[in-house]
C-alpha positions as CSV (number, residue, x, y, z in Angstrom):
1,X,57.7,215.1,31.4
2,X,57.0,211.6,30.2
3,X,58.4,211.5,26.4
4,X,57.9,209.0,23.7
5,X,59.8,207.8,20.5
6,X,57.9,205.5,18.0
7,X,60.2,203.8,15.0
8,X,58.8,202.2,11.9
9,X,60.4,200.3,9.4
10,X,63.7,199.0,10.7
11,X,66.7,200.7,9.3
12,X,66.0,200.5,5.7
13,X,62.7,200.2,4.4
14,X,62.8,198.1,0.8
15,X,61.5,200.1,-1.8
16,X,57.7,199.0,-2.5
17,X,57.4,197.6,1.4
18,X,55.8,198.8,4.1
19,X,55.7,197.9,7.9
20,X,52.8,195.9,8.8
21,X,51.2,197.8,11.6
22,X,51.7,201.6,13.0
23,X,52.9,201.7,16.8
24,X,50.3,203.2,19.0
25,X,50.2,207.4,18.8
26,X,50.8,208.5,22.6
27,X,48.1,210.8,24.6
28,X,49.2,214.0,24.2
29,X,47.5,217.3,26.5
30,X,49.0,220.9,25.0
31,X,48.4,223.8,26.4
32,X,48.6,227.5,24.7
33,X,49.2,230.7,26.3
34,X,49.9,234.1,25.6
35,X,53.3,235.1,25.8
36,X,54.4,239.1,27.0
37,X,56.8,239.8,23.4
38,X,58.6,241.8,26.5
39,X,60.0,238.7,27.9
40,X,61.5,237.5,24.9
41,X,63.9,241.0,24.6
42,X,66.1,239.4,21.5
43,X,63.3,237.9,20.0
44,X,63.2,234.4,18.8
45,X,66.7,234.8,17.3
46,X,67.9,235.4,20.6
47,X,65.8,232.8,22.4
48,X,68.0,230.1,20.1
49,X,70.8,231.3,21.1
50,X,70.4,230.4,24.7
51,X,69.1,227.2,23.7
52,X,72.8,226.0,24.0
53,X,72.2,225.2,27.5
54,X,69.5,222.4,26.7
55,X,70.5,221.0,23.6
56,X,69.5,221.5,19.5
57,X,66.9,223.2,19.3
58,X,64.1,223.1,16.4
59,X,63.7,226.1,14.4
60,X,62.0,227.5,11.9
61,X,62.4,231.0,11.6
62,X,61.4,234.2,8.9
63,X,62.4,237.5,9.5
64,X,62.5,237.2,13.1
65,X,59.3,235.5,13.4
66,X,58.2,231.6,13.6
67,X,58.6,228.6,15.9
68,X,61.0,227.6,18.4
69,X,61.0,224.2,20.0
70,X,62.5,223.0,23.1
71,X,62.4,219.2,24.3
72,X,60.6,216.0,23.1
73,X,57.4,214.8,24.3
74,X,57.1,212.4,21.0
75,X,58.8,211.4,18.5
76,X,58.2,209.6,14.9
77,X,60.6,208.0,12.2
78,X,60.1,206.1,9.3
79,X,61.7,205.0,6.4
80,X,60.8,204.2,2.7
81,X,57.9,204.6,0.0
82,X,55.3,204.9,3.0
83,X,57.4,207.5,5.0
84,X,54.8,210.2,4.5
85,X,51.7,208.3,4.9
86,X,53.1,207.0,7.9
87,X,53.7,209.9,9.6
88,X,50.4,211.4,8.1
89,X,48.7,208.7,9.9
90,X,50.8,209.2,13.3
91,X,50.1,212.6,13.3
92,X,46.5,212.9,12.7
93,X,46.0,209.9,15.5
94,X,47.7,212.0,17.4
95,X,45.7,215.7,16.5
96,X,42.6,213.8,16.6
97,X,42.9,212.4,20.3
98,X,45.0,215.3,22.2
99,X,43.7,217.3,24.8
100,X,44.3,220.6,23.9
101,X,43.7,224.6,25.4
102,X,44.1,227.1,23.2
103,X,44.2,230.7,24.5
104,X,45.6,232.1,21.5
105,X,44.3,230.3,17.9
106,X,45.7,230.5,14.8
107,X,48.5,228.7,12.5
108,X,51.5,227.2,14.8
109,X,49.4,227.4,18.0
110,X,47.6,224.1,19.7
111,X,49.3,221.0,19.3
112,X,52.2,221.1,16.8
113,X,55.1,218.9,15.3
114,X,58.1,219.5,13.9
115,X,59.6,217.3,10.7
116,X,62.2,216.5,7.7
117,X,62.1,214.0,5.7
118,X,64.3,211.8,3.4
119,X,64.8,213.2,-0.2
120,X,64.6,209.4,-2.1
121,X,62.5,206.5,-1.1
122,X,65.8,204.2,-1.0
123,X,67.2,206.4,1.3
124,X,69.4,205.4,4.7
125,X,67.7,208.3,6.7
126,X,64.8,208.5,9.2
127,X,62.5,210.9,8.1
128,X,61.3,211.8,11.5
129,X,58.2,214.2,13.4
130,X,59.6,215.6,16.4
131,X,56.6,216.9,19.3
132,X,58.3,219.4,21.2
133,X,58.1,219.7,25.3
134,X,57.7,223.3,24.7
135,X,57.1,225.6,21.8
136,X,57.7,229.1,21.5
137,X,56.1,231.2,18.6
138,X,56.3,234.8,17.6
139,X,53.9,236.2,14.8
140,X,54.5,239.2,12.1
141,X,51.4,240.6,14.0
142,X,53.1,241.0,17.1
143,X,51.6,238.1,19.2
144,X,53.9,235.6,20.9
145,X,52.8,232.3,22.7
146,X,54.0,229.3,24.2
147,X,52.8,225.8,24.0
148,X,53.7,223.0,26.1
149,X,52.8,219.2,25.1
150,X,53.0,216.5,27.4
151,X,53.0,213.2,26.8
152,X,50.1,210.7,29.7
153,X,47.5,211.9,32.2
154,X,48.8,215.0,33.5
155,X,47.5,217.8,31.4
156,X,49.8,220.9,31.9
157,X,48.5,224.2,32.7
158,X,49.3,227.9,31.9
159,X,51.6,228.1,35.6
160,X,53.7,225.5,34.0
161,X,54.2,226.5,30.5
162,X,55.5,230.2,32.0
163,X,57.6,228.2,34.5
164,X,59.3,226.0,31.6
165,X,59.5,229.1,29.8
166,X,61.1,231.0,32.7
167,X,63.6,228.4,33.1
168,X,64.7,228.5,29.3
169,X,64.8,232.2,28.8
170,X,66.5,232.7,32.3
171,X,69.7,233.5,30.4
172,X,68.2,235.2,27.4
173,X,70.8,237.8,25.5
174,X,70.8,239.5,22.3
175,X,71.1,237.8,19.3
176,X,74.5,236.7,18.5
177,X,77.3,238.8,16.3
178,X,78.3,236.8,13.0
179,X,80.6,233.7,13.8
180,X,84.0,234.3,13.2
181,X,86.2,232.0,11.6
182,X,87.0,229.3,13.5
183,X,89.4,227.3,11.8
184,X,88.7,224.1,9.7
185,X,89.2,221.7,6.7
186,X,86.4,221.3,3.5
187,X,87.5,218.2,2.2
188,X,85.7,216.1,-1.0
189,X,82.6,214.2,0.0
190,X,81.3,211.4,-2.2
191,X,82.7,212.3,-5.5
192,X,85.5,215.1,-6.3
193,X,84.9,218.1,-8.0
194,X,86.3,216.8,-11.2
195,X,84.0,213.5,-11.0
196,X,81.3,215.5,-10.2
197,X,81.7,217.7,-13.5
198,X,81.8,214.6,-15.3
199,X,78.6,213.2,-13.9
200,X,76.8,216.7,-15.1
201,X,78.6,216.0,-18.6
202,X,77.2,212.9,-18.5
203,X,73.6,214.4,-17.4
204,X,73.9,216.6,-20.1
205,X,74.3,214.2,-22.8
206,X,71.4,212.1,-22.0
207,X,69.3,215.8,-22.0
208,X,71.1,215.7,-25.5
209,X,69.8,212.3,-26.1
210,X,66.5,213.3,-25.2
211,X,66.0,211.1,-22.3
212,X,65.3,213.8,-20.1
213,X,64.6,217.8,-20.2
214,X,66.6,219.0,-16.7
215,X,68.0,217.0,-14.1
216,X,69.2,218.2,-10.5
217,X,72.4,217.0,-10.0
218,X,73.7,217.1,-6.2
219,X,77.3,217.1,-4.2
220,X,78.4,217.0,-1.3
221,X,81.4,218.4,0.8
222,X,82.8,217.6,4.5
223,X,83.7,220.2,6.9
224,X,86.1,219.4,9.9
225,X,86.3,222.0,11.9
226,X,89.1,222.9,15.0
227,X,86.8,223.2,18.1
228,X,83.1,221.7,18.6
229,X,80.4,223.5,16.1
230,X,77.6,225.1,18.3
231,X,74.5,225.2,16.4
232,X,72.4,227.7,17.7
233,X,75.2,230.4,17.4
234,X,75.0,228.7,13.5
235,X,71.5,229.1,13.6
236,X,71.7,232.6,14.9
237,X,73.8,233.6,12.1
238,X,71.7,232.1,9.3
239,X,68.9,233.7,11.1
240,X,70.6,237.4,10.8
241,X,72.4,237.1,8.0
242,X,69.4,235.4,5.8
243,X,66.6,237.0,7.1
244,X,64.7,236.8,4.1
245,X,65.4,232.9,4.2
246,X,63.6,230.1,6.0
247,X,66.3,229.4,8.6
248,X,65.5,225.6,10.3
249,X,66.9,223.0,12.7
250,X,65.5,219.4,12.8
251,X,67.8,216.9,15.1
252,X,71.2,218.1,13.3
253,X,70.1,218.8,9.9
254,X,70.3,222.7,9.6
255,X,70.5,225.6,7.2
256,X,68.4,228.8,5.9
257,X,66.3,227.9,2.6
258,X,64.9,230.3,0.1
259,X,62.7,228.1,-0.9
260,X,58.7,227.2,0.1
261,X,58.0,223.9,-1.0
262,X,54.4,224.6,0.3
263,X,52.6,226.8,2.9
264,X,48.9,226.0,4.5
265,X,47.1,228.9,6.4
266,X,43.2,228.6,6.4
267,X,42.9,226.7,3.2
268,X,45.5,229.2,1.4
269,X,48.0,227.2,0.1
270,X,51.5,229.1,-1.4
271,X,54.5,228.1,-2.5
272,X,57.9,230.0,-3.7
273,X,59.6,228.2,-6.5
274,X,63.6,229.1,-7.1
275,X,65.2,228.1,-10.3
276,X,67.7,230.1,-11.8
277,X,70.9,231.0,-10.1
278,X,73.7,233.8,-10.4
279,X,76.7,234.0,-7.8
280,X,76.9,237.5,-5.9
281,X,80.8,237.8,-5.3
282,X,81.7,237.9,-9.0
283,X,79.2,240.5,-10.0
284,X,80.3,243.8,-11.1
285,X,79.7,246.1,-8.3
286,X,79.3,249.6,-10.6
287,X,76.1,248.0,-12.6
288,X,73.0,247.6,-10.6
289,X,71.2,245.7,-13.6
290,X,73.7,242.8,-14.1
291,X,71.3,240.2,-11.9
292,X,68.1,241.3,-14.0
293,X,70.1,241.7,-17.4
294,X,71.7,238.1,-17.0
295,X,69.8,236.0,-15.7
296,X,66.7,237.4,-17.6
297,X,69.1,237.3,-20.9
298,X,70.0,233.5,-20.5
299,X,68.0,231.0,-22.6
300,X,69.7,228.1,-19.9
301,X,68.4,230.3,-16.6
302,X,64.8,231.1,-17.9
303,X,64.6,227.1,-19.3
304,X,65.0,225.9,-15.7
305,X,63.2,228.1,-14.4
306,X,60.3,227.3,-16.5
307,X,60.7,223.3,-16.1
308,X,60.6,224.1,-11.8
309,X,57.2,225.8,-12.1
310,X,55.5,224.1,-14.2
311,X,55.9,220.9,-12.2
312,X,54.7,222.2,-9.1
313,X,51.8,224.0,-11.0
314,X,50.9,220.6,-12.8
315,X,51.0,218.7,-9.2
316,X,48.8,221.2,-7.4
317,X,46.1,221.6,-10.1
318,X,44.6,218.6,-8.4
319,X,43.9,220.5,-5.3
320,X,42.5,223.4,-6.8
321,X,40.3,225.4,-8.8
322,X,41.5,229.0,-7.4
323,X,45.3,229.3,-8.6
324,X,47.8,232.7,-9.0
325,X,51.3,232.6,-10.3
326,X,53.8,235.7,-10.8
327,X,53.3,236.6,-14.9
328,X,57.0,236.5,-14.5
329,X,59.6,235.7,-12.3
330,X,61.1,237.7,-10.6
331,X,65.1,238.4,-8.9
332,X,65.4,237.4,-5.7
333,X,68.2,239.0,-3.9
334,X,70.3,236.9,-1.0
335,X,73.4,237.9,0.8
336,X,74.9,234.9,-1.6
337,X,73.5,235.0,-4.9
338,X,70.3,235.7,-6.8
339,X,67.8,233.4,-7.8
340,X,64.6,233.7,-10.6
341,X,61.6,233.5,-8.3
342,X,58.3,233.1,-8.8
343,X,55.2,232.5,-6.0
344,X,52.1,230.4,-6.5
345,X,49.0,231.1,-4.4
346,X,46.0,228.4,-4.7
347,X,42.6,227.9,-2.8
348,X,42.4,224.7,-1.4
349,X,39.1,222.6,-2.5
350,X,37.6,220.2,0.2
351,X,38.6,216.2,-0.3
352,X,36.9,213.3,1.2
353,X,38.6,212.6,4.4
354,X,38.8,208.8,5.6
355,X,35.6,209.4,7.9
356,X,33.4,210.6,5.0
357,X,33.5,213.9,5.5
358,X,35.3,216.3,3.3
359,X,38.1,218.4,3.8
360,X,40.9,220.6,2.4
361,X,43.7,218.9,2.4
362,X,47.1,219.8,5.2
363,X,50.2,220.9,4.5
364,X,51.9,217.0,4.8
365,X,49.8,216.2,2.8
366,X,50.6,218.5,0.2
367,X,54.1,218.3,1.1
368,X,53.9,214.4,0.1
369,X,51.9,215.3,-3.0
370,X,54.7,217.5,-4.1
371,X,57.9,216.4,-3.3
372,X,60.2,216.3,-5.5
373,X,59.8,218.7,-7.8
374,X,61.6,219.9,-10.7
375,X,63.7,222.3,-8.8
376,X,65.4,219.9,-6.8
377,X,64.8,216.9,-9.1
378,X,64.3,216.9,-12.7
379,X,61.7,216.4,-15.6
380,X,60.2,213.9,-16.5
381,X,60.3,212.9,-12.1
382,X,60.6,209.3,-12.5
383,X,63.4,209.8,-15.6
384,X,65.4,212.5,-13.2
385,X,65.0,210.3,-9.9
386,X,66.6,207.2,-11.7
387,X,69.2,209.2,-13.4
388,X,70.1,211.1,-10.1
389,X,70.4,207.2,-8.0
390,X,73.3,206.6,-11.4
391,X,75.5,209.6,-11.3
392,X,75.6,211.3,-8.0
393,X,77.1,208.2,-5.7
394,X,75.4,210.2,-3.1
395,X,72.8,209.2,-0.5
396,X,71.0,212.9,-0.2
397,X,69.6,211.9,3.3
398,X,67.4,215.0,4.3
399,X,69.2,217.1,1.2
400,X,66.0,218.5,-0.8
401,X,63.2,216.8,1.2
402,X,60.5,218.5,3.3
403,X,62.0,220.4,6.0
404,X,59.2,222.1,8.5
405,X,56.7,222.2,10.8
406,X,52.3,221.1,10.9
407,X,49.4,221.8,13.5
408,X,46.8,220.0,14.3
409,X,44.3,221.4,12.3
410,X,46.6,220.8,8.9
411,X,48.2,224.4,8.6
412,X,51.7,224.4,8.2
413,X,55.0,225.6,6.5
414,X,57.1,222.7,4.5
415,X,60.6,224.1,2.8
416,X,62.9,222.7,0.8
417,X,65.7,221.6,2.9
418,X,68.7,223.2,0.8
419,X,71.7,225.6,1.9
420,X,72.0,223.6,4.5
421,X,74.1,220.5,6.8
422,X,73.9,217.7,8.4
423,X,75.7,217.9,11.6
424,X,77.3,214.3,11.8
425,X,79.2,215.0,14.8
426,X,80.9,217.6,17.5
427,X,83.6,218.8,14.7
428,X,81.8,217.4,11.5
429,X,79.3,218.8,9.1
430,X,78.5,217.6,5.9
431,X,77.3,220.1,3.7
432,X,75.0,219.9,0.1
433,X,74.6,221.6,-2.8
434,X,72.6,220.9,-6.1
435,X,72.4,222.3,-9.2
436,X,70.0,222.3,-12.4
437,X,71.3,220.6,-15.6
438,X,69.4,221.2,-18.5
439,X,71.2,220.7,-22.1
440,X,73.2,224.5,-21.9
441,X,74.6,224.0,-18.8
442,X,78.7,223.7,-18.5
443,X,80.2,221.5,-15.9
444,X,82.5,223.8,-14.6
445,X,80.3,226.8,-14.1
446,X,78.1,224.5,-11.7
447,X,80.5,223.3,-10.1
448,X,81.0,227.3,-9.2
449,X,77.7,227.8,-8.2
450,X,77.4,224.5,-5.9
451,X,80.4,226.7,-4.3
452,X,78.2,229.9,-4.1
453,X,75.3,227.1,-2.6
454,X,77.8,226.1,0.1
455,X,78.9,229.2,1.3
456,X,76.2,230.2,3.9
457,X,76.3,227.4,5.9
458,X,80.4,227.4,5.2
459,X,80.4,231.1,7.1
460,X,78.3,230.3,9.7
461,X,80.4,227.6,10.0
462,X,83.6,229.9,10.5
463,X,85.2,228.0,7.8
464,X,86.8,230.1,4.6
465,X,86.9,228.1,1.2
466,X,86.7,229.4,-2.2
């Protein structure tokens, strides 16, 4: 199959810049068939798990259900202010001119892409689409399908997607048991623990000061391990162990996140905001109250909270006139730690589009219009962005940006790329955490929670710290 990889920007894009033209958005033909669920007998978990055979596959996975994609027909990066209009722009070039048969319909299906994109505007890394060769879905209704994209003249045709298929799944098994330790090395990334306490001291004096009301402070660590990582027995275990989690895979950047940034599904747009966060392993195990009591009871967990929802609430007003939001947030429960939750539902309103007509708007879109919020950022944005570039020392890369997946007609799922690595090489992972800092918070009780943060990808990693 004829692939191809478009680049914009160069390697750093100066803030304020943009390049001066867009390369040319390839001809893409997809096809969509029906899928037998009988032929995928571990599901999509399992599915991944052969995928070591061809290479990283991208994922995006709930419960069992979601996308799996195999290949590149196309490819996208760019860097900077502009990153998500350019891609916008690629994309819907590309959505407007495919070819496309669709025997199945409905979010995922049709012509689809992949994505992740950079947390800052100053940042080193290519946010990036990725069109995979072949996609394979599964929905909470039961249906499965597969789509295969190809990139020139030859359109591909429901023989072929069940032959790429048959090829993939040719050495299908269950899904995988949880990775065992495998032996490795966590070692300080760009600051130490103790400098990084003093940068949140030093983020909570200028809350003092009133500069700001909460900043997201990040860290990250360095995991060397004894033998090659293999992500999709990673991915497997994130998968099962975090089920309630988004798990994803993007071209090395990998994890499980609890968080929706934004969702689009027939002009319903919903969103799950996390702020809020109290470690699992020292809870009391004879009190089945202690996560509602204490985080509920604390003035510091119900203040971040409140800061995280409110920003994405004032962003996607301007989309809406149709809005819900839990009356109160809620516990959510993970394997790790718990987390105040609270979901946002909205009714999309139609927007003029650049041809005139109106429409509501995607799930990039949205994605753009969002990021960053409050939960991974700060309030006031601009004040928390600044102060974040000052005391972390930390290039975030794909840390906290847009982590997900969009179809051609705009429906989509974008999380918040969090518990998650960065897999810089065959024994390296770098691994993030953040935390909010609000004028309460004590340095060295984050510094224990970006240690709760860590520890999913740390045991699907094999690797035992703290």
């Amino acid at each position: 199959m004829a692939s191809v990889s478009s680049r914009v920007g160069g390697e750093f894009s100066p803030a304020g810049t943009a390049p001066d033209r867009d390369p040319v958005a390839p001809s893409l033909c997809a096809i969509t068939v029906p899928l037998d669920p009988a032929r995928l007998p571990g599901g999509l978990v399992g599915l991944v798990e052969t995928t070591r055979r061809v290479g990283l596959p991208a994922v995006w996975l709930r419960r069992g259900n979601g996308l799996v994609g195999i290949g590149t027909a196309a490819r996208y990066t760019a860097s900077g202010p502009e990153r998500f209009a350019r891609a916008r722009q690629w994309w819907r070039q590309i959505a407007a001119s495919a070819r496309r048969e669709n025997h199945v319909g409905g979010p995922g299906t049709g012509p689809l892409a992949f994505g992740s994109f950079a947390f800052a505007d100053d940042s080193g890394f290519d946010s990036r689409l990725i069109v995979p060769a072949l996609v394979v879905g599964a929905a909470e209704d039961g249906r499965c399908w597969l789509t295969q994209q190809v990139v020139g003249d030859d359109a591909p045709t429901a023989a072929s997607a069940h032959a790429a298929f048959a090829a993939l799944a040719s050495g299908s098994t269950a899904p995988a048991e949880p990775a065992a330790s495998a032996g490795g090395r966590v070692r300080d990334g760009s600051l130490s623990g103790d400098q990084w306490m003093d940068a949140v001291a030093a983020g909570v004096r200028r809350i003092a000061a009133g500069e700001l009301h909460k900043l997201v402070l990040a860290r990250d660590v360095v995991v060397e391990l004894d033998a090659p990582v293999e992500p999709a027995t990673v991915l497997t275990d994130l998968a099962e162990r975090y089920r309630d989690c988004w798990t994803y895979s993007v071209e090395g950047l990998v994890g499980s996140t609890p968080e929706m940034l934004i969702k689009v599904e027939d002009n319903v747009a919903r969103a799950r905001v996390l702020a809020g966060t109290l470690d699992r392993a020292t809870a009391p195990a004879d009190d089945p109250d202690y996560a509602q009591r204490v985080l509920w009871g604390s003035r510091k967990q119900r203040q971040e909270h409140e800061f995280a929802i409110n920003s994405l609430l004032d962003r996607l007003t301007s989309y809406t006139d149709t809005m819900t939001v839990s009356s109160e947030p809620f516990v959510l429960e993970l394997p790790n730690v718990w987390h105040l939750a609270s979901d946002v539902t909205a009714v999309l309103n139609d927007a003029p589009s650049p041809t005139g007509k109106h429409r509501t708007p995607g799930a990039l879109a949205l994605a753009e219009a969002l990021h960053p919020t409050a939960a991974v950022c700060g309030t006031p944005t601009a004040t928390a962005a600044a102060l974040i570039g000052e005391l972390e020392h930390l290039d975030r890369g794909p840390y906290a940006g847009p982590v997900g997946w969009v179809d051609a007609t705009g429906n989509g799922e974008w999380g918040i790329a969090l518990r998650g690595a960065v897999l810089e090489g065959p024994t390296t992972a770098r691994l993030f955490a953040g935390c909010g800092i609000v004028a309460a918070s004590d340095p060295a009780a984050e510094l224990r929670e970006t240690w709760a943060k860590f520890r999913p990808m740390l045991q699907a990693l094999g690797v035992q710290a703290h």
